[in-house]
N, C-alpha and C positions, 0 to 999 in steps of 0.2 A: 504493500500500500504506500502510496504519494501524499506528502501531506496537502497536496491537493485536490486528491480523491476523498481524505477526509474530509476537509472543509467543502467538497461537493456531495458527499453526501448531509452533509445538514441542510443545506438549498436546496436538496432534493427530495427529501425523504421528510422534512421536518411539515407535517399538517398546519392550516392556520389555528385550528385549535390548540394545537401545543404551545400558540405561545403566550405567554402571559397576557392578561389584558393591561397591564398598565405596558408593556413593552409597545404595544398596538399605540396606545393613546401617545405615546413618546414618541410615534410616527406619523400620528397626526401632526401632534404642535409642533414636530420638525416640517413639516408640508408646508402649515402657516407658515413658520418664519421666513422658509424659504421664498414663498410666494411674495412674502412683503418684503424681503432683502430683493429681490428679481425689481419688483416694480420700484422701489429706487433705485433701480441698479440700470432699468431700461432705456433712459436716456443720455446715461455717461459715455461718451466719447467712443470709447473701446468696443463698449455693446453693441451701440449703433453700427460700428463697423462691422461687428462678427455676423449681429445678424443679416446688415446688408449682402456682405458677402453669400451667406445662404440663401437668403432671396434670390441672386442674380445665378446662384447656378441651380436653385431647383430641383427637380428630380419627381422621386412617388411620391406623392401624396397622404403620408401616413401620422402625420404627427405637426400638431400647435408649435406656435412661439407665442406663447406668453404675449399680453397684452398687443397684438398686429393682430388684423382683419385681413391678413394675405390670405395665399394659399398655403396649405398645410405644405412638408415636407418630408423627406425622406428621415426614419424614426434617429437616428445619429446625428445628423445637420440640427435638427429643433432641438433636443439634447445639447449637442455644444452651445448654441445660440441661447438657449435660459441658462444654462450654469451659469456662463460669464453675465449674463447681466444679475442672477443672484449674486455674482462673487464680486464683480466690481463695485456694490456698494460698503463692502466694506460690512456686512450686516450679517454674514450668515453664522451657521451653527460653527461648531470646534468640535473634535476628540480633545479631552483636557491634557489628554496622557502627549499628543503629540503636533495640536495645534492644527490638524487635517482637517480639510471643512466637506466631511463624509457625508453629510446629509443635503449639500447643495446638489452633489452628484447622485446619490441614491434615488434625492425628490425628482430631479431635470431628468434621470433617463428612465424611469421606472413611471413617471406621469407621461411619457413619452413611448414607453414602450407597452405599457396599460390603453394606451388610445388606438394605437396598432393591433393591439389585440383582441381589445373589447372586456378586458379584465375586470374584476370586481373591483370595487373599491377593497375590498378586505383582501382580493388577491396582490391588491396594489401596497397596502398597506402592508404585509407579512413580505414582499419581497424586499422593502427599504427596512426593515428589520433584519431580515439575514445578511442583506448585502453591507449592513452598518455592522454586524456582525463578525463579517468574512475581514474586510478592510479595517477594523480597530482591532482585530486579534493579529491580523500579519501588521500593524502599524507599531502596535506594543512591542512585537520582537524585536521589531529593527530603530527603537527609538532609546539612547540620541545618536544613535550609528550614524540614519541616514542624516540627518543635518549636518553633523560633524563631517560627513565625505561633501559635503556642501549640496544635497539636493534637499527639492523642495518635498511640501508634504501627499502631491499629486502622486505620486509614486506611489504612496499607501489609496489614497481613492478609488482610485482607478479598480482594484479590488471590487468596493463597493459596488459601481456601476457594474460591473462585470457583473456579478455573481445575481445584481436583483434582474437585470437584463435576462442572464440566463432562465432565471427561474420564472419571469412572465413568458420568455418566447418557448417555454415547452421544453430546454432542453433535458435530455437524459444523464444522469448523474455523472456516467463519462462524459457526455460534452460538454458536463458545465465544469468539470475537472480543466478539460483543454480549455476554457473559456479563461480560467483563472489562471493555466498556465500562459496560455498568450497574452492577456494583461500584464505577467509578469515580464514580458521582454519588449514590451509596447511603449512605456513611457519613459522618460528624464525632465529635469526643469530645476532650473537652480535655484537653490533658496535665495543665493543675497538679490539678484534678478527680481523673485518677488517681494522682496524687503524695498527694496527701490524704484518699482515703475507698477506699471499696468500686467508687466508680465502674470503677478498674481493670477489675476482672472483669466489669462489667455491659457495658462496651468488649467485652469478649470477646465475651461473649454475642450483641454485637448484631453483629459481625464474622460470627462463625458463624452466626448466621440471616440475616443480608441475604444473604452469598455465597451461600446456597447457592439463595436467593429468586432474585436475580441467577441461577442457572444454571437452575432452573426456567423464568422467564420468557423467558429466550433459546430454550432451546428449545421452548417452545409458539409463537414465532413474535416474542416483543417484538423490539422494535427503537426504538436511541437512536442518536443521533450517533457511530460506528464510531471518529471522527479524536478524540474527545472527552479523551484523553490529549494532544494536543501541541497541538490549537487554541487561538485566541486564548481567555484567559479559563478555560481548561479545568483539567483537573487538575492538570499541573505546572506553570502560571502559578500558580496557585491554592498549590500549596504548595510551590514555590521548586525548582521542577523545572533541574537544571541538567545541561551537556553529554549532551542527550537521542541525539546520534550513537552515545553509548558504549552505549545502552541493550540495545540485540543486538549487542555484540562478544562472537565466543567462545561464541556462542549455540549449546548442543547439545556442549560440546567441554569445557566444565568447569563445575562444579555446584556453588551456594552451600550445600547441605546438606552439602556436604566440609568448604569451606574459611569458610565465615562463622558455620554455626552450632554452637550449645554448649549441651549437658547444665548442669543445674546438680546442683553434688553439694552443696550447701548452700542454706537458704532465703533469700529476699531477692534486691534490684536486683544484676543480672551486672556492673553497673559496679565494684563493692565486695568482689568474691569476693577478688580479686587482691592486694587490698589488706592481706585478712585475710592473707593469706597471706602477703603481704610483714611485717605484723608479727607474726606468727609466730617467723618466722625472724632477723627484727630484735631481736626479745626475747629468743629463745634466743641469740645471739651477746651482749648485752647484759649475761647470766646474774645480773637483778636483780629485785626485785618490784615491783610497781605501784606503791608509794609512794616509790620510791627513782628514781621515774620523773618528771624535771623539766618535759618536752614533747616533744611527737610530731607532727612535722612529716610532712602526706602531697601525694604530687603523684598523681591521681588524673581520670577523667573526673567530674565533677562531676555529677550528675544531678538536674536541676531547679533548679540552680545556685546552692546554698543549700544549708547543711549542716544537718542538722536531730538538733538532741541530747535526750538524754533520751527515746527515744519510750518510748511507755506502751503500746503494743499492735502489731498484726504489719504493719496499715497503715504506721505508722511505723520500725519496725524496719527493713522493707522496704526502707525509702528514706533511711535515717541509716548515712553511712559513718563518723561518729564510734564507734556502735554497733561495728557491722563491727571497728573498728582496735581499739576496747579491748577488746571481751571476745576479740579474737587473742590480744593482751597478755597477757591474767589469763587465761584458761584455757588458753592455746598451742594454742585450738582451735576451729575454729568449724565449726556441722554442723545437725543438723536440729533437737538442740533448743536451738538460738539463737532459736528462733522459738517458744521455751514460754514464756507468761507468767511462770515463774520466773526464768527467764535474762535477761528485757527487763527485769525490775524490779530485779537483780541489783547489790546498792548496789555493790559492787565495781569493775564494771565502770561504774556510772553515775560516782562519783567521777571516773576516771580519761579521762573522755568531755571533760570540763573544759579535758583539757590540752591536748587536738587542735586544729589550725589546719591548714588549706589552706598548700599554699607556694604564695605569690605569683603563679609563671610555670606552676603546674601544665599550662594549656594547652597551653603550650610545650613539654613532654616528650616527644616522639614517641616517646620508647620505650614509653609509658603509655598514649596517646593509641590508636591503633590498635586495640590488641583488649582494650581494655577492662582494660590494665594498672594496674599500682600502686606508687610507691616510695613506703618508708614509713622516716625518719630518730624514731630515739630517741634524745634529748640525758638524759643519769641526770644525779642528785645533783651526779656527783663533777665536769660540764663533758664526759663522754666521748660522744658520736654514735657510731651505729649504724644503717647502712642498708642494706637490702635492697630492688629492683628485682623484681618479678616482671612480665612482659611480656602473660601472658594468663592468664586464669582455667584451672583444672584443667577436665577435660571439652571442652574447647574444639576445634576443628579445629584452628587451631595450634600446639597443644601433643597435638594426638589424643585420642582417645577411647577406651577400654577398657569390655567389656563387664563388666567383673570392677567397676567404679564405680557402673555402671548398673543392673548386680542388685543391688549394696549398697542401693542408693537403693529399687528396687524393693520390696527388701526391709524396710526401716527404716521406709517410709511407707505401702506397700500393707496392714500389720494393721490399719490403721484403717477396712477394711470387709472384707476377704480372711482366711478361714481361712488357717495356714502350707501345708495343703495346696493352696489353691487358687492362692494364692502363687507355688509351685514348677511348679504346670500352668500359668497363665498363661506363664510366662517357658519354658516346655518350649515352649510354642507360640510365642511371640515369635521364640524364635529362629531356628523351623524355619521358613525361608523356604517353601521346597518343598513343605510339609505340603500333603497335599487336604482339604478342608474347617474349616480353621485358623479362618477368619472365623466362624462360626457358633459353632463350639466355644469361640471367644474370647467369644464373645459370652453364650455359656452360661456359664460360668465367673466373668463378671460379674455376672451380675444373678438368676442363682439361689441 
């Protein structure tokens, strides 16, 4: 056996009844978010592009893009073209363990490859379960392997899409085995690449079409190296694959869309939520203003390893947890429009950017470390310190999820292409698991 073939038999063998219901409902609110990260996401720059691109080369007729009135697409093409405008807002889900954003790709090819099929909604929902499954159990192996060889987190996604792809298009447990092994020699994308431009999203993008390319040519018959995951030279030598026995423990009995992934109820890198949050509460105990503010010491995951102040646009914002820590400070609030050109140019908060430093041992904090925590110490004027710990972002499996967050969110981002009416139908259908003909109707709701 390929540890391929075991993670293809859980996408194939595994009923929708076996999975838990609260794993189901963690499939829903990742739908939402996605759907409301997509339509902010649908008119930045990059989207426009990917999806133009798709538009002008067309094809079968089998799958939506997200808020357009065109014609549908070939199920791959409308798959890349929503991931990236999910990914380009800066907005979507995380794996905490490794900062992969599993659920843009799982929701974009799996609402994609559900429309192609004619899938239930419950069959659509139990396939972005396994496939978030497949993709944060091979992301956990290889994490901080793969970063440390400098790629990005596409490389674990791509997984996802594969594997829920496979399991709506019908495959058989061997071809979804081949699906997951041609995923594995499919992708690259550099991490600092996406740390500094647009590349981010266009990662997505190419995550969501090779997957689902990947579970097409498997079942027409392709065929790679099965063992291509743990042979010499292969994927996890490749990118720092380590204690590969744990890779099926608990396999079928607990579900990383429970416990590992997280909604973001604010825009920007999931490593930095925590932290806002930590000073927040650091300020409020503090009860001073920003200038009366001597330095702000944080212990935090670090991402890209390198603090980046000042940014000037959402690329950057994204990825500067000095940002993150002062406008906590100076507004006591950080939310969606932390990510408007007013608020990133915000001399208030730029001043105050100045005074942050990493503490030293921040690695060292395993209170922080883990799920993407944050302690954040404010030293005032007067010599007095003021610390607050927060252990995992809001939204988080750790800390739970609430759908009363997730329609917020919904709601806050989805007018950027959704009437209020259409708004309130989409998330009437979201929730309704049960609904009959939910996919379609979602789908309508979208793009007319």
């Amino acid at each position: 056996m390929t540890l391929a073939r075991d993670l293809a038999r859980l996408v194939a063998r595994t009923a929708v009844q076996d999975i838990p219901p609260v794993a189901i409902e963690r499939a829903q609110m990742v739908l939402a978010s996605t759907l409301a990260s997509a339509a902010a996401g649908a008119e930045i720059e990059s989207a426009r592009i990917i999806t133009s691109l798709a538009q002008e080369a067309g094809g079968t007729p089998e799958a939506s893009v997200w808020f357009h009135s065109g014609p549908r697409l070939p199920v791959a093409s409308a798959a890349r073209a929503n991931a990236v405008m999910s990914d380009a807002a800066a907005s979507d889900d995380s794996d905490l363990r490794n900062i992969a954003h599993i659920g843009t790709i799982v929701t974009a090819v799996s609402l994609a490859a559900a429309e192609r099929t004619g899938a239930s909604y419950q069959d659509l929902l139990s396939a972005m379960v396994l496939g978030f499954e497949v993709a944060g159990r091979i992301g956990e192996r290889i994490t901080p392997g793969f970063s440390d060889r400098g790629f990005h987190g596409c490389v674990i996604t791509i997984f996802g899409g594969a594997a829920a792809a496979g399991r709506l298009l019908g495959l058989t447990e061997s071809q979804l085995a081949q699906a997951i092994a041609i995923a594995a020699t499919s992708i690259g994308g550099l991490y600092a690449a996406a740390n500094t431009s647009v590349a981010r999203e266009y990662h997505a993008g190419q995550s969501a079409l090779l997957s689902v390319n990947a579970a097409l040519a498997a079942g027409h018959g392709f065929e790679v190296d099965e063992a291509i995951l743990e042979t010499g030279r292969g994927f996890f030598e490749t990118f720092g694959g380590t204690d590969l026995d744990r890779l099926t423990t608990g396999l079928g009995s607990e579900w990383d869309i429970v416990t590992d992934m997280a909604i973001k109820l604010a825009p920007g890198a999931h490593p930095y939520h925590a932290s806002a949050e930590a000073a927040i509460h650091a300020a409020n105990e503090a009860g001073c203003g920003p200038d009366e503010i001597q330095g702000i010491t944080v212990a935090a995951r670090q991402l890209g390893r390198s603090l980046v102040y000042h940014p000037t646009d959402l690329v950057g914002m994204a990825h500067s947890l000095p940002y993150f820590v002062a406008a906590g400070v100076v507004d006591r609030d950080f939310s969606w429009v932390h990510a408007s050109p007013e608020k990133i140019a915000d001399p208030a908060i730029g001043r105050l950017q100045d005074r942050i430093s990493m503490d030293p041992l921040a690695e060292h904090h395993t209170r922080v470390a883990r799920w993407c925590g944050g302690m954040v110490s404010i030293t005032t004027a007067t010599g007095k310190t003021f610390t607050c710990t927060v252990e995992a972002p809001r939204g988080s499996g750790p800390r739970g999820i609430e759908w009363a967050d997730v329609d917020a969110k919904f709601r806050a981002l989805a007018p950027a292409r959704l009437s209020r009416e259409r708004i309130e139908r989409c998330l009437d259908l979201v929730h309704n698991s049960g609904r009959v003909g939910m996919v379609p109707e979602l789908i309508k709701q979208l793009t007319e």
